[in-house]
C-alpha positions in Angstrom: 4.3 -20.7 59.0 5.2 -18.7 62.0 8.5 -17.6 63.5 8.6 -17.8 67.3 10.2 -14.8 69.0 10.6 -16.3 72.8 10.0 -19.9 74.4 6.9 -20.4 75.1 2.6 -21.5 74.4 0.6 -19.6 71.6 -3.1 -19.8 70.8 -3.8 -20.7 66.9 -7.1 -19.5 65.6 -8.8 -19.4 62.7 -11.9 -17.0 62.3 -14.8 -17.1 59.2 -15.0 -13.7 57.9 -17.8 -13.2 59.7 -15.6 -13.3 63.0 -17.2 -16.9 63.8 -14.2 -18.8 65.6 -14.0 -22.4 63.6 -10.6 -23.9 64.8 -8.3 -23.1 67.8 -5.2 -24.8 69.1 -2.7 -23.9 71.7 1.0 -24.7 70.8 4.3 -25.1 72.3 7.1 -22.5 70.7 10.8 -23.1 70.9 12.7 -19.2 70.2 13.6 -18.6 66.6 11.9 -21.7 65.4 10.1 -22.1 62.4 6.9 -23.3 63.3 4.4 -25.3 60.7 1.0 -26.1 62.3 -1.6 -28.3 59.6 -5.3 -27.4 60.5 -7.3 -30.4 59.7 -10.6 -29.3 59.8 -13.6 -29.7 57.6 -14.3 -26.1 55.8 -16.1 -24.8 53.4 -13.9 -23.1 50.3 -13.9 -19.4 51.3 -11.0 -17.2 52.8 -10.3 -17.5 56.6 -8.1 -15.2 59.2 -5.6 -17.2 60.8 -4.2 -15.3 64.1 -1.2 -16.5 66.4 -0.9 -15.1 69.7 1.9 -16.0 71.7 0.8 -13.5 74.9 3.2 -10.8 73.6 3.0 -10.7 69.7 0.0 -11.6 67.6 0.5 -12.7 63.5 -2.3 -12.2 61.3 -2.7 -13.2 57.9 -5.5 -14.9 55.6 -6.0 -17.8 54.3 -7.5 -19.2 51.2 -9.3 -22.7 51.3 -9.8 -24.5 48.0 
């Protein structure tokens, strides 16, 4: 989940620990919308860092796959 600050495309990535780049996606944001984005990708279990970039801000976080 992601919270768009301005109208607009972001790049959604998601890195391996080891900084290996396994999914990426560019998006279209609407201003103050919520934005939900499902990855369906085939991944190991392991812990991931999902990154949003939208050109002015950039969202980090990580993410757990069971």
């Amino acid at each position: 989940m992601y919270r768009a600050k301005t109208d607009g495309k972001a790049t959604v990535q998601l890195h391996s620990l080891g900084g290996r780049r396994v999914f990426t996606r560019t998006i279209t944001l609407k201003a103050l919308a919520t934005v939900y984005q499902s990855i369906d990708v085939d991944l190991p279990t392991g812990t991931y860092i999902l990154t949003v970039t939208d050109g002015l801000h950039t969202y980090t976080r990580k993410v757990s796959i069971q």
